[in-house]
N, C-alpha and C positions, 0 to 999 in steps of 0.2 A: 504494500500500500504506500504508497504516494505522501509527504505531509502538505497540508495545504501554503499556499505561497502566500505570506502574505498581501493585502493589498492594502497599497497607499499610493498619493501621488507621485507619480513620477518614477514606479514600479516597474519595468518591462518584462513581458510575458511571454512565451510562444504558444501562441492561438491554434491549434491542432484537433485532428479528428475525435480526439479525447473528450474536447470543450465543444463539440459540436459537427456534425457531421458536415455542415457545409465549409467547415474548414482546414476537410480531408484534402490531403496529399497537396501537391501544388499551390493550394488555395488556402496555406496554413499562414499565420501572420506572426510577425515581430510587432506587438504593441505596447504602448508607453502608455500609462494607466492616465488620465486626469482625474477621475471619480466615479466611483461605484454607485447607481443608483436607490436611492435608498428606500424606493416604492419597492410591496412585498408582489411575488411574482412565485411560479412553481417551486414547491420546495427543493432546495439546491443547485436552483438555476438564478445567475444577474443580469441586471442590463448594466454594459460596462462604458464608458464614454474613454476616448482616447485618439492618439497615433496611430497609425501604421507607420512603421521605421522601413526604410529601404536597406538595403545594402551597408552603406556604410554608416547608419545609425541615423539619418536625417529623417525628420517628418516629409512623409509623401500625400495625408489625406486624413483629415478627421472623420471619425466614423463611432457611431455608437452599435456596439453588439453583444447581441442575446447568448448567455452561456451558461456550461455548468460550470459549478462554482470547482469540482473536485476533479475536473478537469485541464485546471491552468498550470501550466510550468514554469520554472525560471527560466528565462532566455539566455543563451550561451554564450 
C-alpha cells in the first residue's frame, strides 16, 4: 500500500491511471497543486485545481481535475 502524499500548495504530483482512468498511459500528468477543493464529492475522490508542468518543470495550462485521493504520487 501506497502512503498518501500529502497535499498542499505548490505540491507536485504525477496524475496516472491510479488517480483516474482518463489519465492512463500517455495522458498521465506532472501537476503542481494550487488547492484542493474543499466541496465534499465521492468518498475518496477530489477536485484538485493546479498546473500541468511540461518537461522541464514550467507551467503549460491550468486545469482543475477530478481524482482519487489514494491514487496520487510524488513526482520524480
Amino acid at each position: 500500500m501506497h502512503q498518501q502524499v500529502q497535499l498542499h500548495p505548490g505540491v507536485v504530483l504525477h496524475v496516472g491511471a491510479d488517480a483516474s482512468v482518463q489519465f492512463e498511459g500517455s495522458r498521465a500528468l506532472t501537476f503542481r497543486l494550487i488547492r484542493v477543493d474543499p466541496r465534499r464529492t465521492y468518498d475518496g475522490w477530489l477536485w484538485l485545481e493546479g498546473y500541468v508542468l511540461g518537461p522541464t518543470g514550467a507551467a503549460l495550462q491550468r486545469r482543475r481535475i477530478f481524482v482519487r485521493r489514494d491514487g496520487l504520487r510524488p513526482a520524480r
